[in-house]
Every structure is written in C-alpha cells, then in structure tokens.
N, C-alpha and C positions, 0 to 999 in steps of 0.2 A: 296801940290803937291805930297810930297813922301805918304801920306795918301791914297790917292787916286789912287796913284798906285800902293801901297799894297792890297789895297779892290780891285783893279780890279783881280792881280794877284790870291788873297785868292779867286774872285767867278769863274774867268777862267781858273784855275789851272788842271784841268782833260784836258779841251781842248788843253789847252798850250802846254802841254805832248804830249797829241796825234797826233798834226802838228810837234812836235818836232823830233818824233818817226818816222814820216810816211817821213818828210823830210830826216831823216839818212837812215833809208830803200832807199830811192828813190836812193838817192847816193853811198848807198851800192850794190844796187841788177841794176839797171834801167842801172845808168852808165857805170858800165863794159859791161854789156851786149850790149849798145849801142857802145863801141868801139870796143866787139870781132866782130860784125855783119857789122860795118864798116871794121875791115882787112878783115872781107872772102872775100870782092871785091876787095882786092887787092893784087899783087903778093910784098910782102916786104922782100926786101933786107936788108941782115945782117947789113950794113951800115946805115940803115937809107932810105934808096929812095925805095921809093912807085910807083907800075905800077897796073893805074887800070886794071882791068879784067873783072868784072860786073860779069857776076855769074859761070865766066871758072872754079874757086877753087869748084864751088858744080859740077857742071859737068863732071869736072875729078872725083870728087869721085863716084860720081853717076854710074860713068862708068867704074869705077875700082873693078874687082874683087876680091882686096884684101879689099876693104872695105865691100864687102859684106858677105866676108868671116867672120870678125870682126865682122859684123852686127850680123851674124846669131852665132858670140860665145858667144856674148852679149848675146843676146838674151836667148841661153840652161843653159849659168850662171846665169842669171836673174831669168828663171826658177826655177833650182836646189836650189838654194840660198834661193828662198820666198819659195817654196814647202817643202822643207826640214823642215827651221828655223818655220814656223805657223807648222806644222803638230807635233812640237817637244813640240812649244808653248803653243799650245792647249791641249796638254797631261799634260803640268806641268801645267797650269794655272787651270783645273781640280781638279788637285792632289791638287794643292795648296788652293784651294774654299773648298773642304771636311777635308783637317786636321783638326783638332783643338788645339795639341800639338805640338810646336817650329811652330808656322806659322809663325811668326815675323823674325826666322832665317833663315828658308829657304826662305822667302822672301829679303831678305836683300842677301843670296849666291845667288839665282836665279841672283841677278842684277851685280856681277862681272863683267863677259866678258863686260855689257854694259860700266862701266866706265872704261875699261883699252882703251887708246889709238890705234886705229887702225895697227899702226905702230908698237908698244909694242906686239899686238895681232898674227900681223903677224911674227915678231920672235918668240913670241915663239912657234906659230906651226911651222917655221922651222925648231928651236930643234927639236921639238919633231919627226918630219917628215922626220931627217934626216938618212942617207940611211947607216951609219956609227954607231952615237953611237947615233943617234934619242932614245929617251923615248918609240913609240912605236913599234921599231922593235928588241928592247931589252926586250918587256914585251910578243910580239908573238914568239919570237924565243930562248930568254934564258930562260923565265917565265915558260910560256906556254906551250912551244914546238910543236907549231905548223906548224910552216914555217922551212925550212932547211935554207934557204939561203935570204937576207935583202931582204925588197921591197923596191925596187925603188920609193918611194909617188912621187919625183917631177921632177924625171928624161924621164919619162916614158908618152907617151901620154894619156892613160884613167887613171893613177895612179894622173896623174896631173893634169888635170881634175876635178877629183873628191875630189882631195885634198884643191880644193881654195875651191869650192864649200862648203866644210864643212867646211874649217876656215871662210867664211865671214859668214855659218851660224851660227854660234856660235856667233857671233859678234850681230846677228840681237835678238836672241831668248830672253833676255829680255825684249827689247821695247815689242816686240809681246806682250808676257805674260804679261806683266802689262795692257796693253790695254785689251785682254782678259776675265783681271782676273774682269777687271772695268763693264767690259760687264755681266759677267756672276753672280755680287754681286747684280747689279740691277735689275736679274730677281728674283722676287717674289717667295719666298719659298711654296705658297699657292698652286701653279703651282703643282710643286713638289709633294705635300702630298694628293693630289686630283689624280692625275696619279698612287700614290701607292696604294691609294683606290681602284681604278678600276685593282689592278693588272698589271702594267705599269713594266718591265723589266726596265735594266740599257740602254740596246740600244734601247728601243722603248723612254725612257722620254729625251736620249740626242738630238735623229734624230726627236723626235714629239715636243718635248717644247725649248731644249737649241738651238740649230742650228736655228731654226727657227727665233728666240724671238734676235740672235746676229747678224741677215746676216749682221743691218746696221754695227754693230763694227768690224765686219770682213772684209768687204771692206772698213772701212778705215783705219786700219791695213795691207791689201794688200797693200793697193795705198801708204802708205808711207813709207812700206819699198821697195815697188820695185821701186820706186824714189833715195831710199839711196840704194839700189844694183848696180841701171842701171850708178850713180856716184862713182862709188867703185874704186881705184888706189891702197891704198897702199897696202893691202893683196895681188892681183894679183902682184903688182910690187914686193914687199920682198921675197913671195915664189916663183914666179917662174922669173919675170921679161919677161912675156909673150910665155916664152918657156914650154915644148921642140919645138924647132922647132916652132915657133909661137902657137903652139897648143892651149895656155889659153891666148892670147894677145884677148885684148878685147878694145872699143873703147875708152876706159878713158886712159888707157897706149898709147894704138894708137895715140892717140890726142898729149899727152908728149911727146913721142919719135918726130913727126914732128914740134912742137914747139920747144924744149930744144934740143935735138939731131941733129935734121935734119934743124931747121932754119925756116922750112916753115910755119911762122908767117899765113900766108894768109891762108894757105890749112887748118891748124890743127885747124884756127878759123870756117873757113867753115865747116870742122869735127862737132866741139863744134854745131855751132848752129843746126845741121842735128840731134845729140843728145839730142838737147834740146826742138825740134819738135819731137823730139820719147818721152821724157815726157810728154810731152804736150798733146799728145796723148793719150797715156794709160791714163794719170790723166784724162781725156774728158772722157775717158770708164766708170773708175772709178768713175766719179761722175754723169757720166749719169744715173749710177746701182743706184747708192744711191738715187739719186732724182723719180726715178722709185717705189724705196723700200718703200722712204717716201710716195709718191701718192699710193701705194697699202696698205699700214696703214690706 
C-alpha cells in the first residue's frame, strides 16, 4: 500500500504541486477579494453590525468630487512614475547591453533601489528631500551654490508632486532595465552589423531595428509596472502622507485613510474594487496591444 502510494506520488508529483499552488493562490488572491466586494455592499459599523446598501458605497463615490480629484492624481502619478522610470531604464539597459568592462557590477548596482524595501526607500528620500538638513538642499545651496534659500521638495504643491514621482521612480527603474536589458540581448547582433553596412547612424538602427524588434517587451514592462505604481502607498504615505493640502493624496492612501482612519470599512472597500477595475482595465489595453503585436508578427 505505502508502495503504491509513493509510485503514484513519484508519477503525480508536477501535478500535485500545481493544484497545491493554484489552491494557496485561490485563497490567497480569490478570498480577500471576495470579502472586500462583499463590504462595498455594505455600510459597517466600528462595532460589528452590517447595513446593506447594494451599491450606495460606489455611488457615493462615483458622485463625489474628491474622488475624482484622487482619480485624476492617480492617474498624473501613474504617469510621471512609468514615463520617467522606462525612459531612465531604457537609457541604462542600453548603456548596460554595449559595455563590456564591470558589466557584472553595474549590473548588480543598477538593482539596489529594486531590493531596498519601499518603506526604507521612502525614508530615505525624506532625508534627503528634507527642507532643513536634506542631502539635496545642502549639495544645491552649500555645494553648489546655486539656490539662496532651501527648496521646499515636500512642503510645497508642484515640489511635492514632483517629488513622490521621482522617489517611486527610482524604486521601479530596475525591474524595467532588467526586462529591457532581456529584450534587447535577444535581438540578433546580425541585425546590427548589416545596418552598419549600409551606413545606418546610432538613431536610425535604435528607431529602425531595436524599438521595433522590443514593442512586445515594452509593453509588458509598461503593463506591470503601472500595475505596481497604480498600488503604490508607502512612498506617497512616508513623504508626503498625501499632502500639502491633499495635493499627492492618491487612491491607495485614499482607500487607508477611510478604512484605518475613518472606519468606513464599506466605502474604502467600494474604493478598492473601483481601483481594481481601473487595473483591470489598463491590463485589457495592455494585452490587447500585445496580442495585436503578436498577430502582426
């Protein structure tokens, strides 16, 4: 008996795994989901007692202009964040394909920001951001000398701004670049030295053979880090905690504050799922590009 259910284990062993795997996901990913979409129907009290609503928590928001407000800051941080971090990526990932001396190291520094913890990330661009004895308003104004007087980075509404924006890109520009870099090793060198033959510049063989030959690795590089932007909290929360003035409050802090802060169990689940039809979404673009890309191959 126990023979026989070792040989079964030893020939079902891949499979076993895979229902094992697909069971813990289901429980991991299926069930929360399942109960955040059950509170948005309902208004829940601190105590415990539940009053359905049926879909009043998406209607209020629906209908509330500060959530549209949030929507549309989501949205330019979204933005700034994947614009910035690929366009920073794609330069190093580049740089990085034509070295040939310490490629190993700058490969290995390229990946820092990726493994520091979000939270660790967004201190320390605090320090550094800070308006007193920050790192960078001590290198423009006592270094430098080019500012009289500190910048405000997180006090201030477009300093603030522009400040998460470039701590969560920094955060992203590894993943990029390694994706990138994976894209651009698999294009065929042959490509290349046939372009130089004919006379081919640096910006005719990037815009005629590399862009071309990566669309598919770049949209799915887009699509997954503006997945991890569009869930982004602790950077926005550590530096600015959605201020000045609401000004960087976006709908990941949004969502906290009405759960943790404000109680509104119901509303900030409602929140949650309206955000998670706005992934759902872009991902739909995203992969509708790509299956486009692949039928035009």
């Amino acid at each position: 008996m126990l023979r026989k259910l070792t040989d079964f284990l030893n020939d079902h062993l891949i499979g076993i795994i895979i229902i094992i795997t697909f069971i813990v996901l289901l429980g991991v990913v299926l069930v929360p989901t399942i109960y955040v979409f059950t509170y948005s129907l309902f208004a829940v009290h601190i105590s415990g007692k539940m009053k359905f609503l049926g879909l009043g928590n998406y209607i209020r928001a629906l209908t509330d202009p500060v959530f549209w407000q949030y929507l549309y800051q989501t949205i330019i941080y979204t933005a700034g964040s994947v614009s910035i971090s690929f366009l920073i990526a794609f330069i190093s990932s580049l740089a990085l394909n034509s070295i040939s001396v310490g490629k190993g190291l700058f490969r290995s520094l390229i990946l820092v920001p990726w493994v520091i913890p979000p939270a660790i990330s967004g201190l320390i661009w605090r320090w550094m951001l800070n308006d007193t004895n920050g790192l960078l308003n001590d290198i423009l104004n006592n270094k430098l000398h080019i500012i009289n007087n500190n910048i405000l980075f997180l006090g201030t509404y477009f300093w603030a701004k522009f400040s998460v924006i470039m701590a969560d890109s920094w955060t992203r520009i590894p993943f990029i670049t390694v994706l990138l870099l994976a894209g651009l090793q698999s294009i065929s060198r042959e490509y290349y030295d046939a372009a130089r033959v004919d006379g081919a510049n640096f910006g005719q063989r990037l815009f005629k053979i590399t862009v071309p030959l990566m669309k598919s690795t770049i949209l799915v590089a887009l699509m997954i880090v503006t997945m991890f932007v569009l869930r982004t909290y602790e950077i926005v929360y550590i530096l600015t905690d959605g201020g000045p003035g609401n000004s960087t409050e976006v709908l990941t802090t949004y969502i906290y504050k009405n759960i943790v802060n404000y109680w509104e169990l119901g509303y900030g689940s409602a929140l949650s799922v309206l955000l998670l039809i706005l992934v759902v979404i872009i991902t739909l673009y995203y992969t509708r590009q790509l299956v486009r890309r692949s039928a035009d191959s």
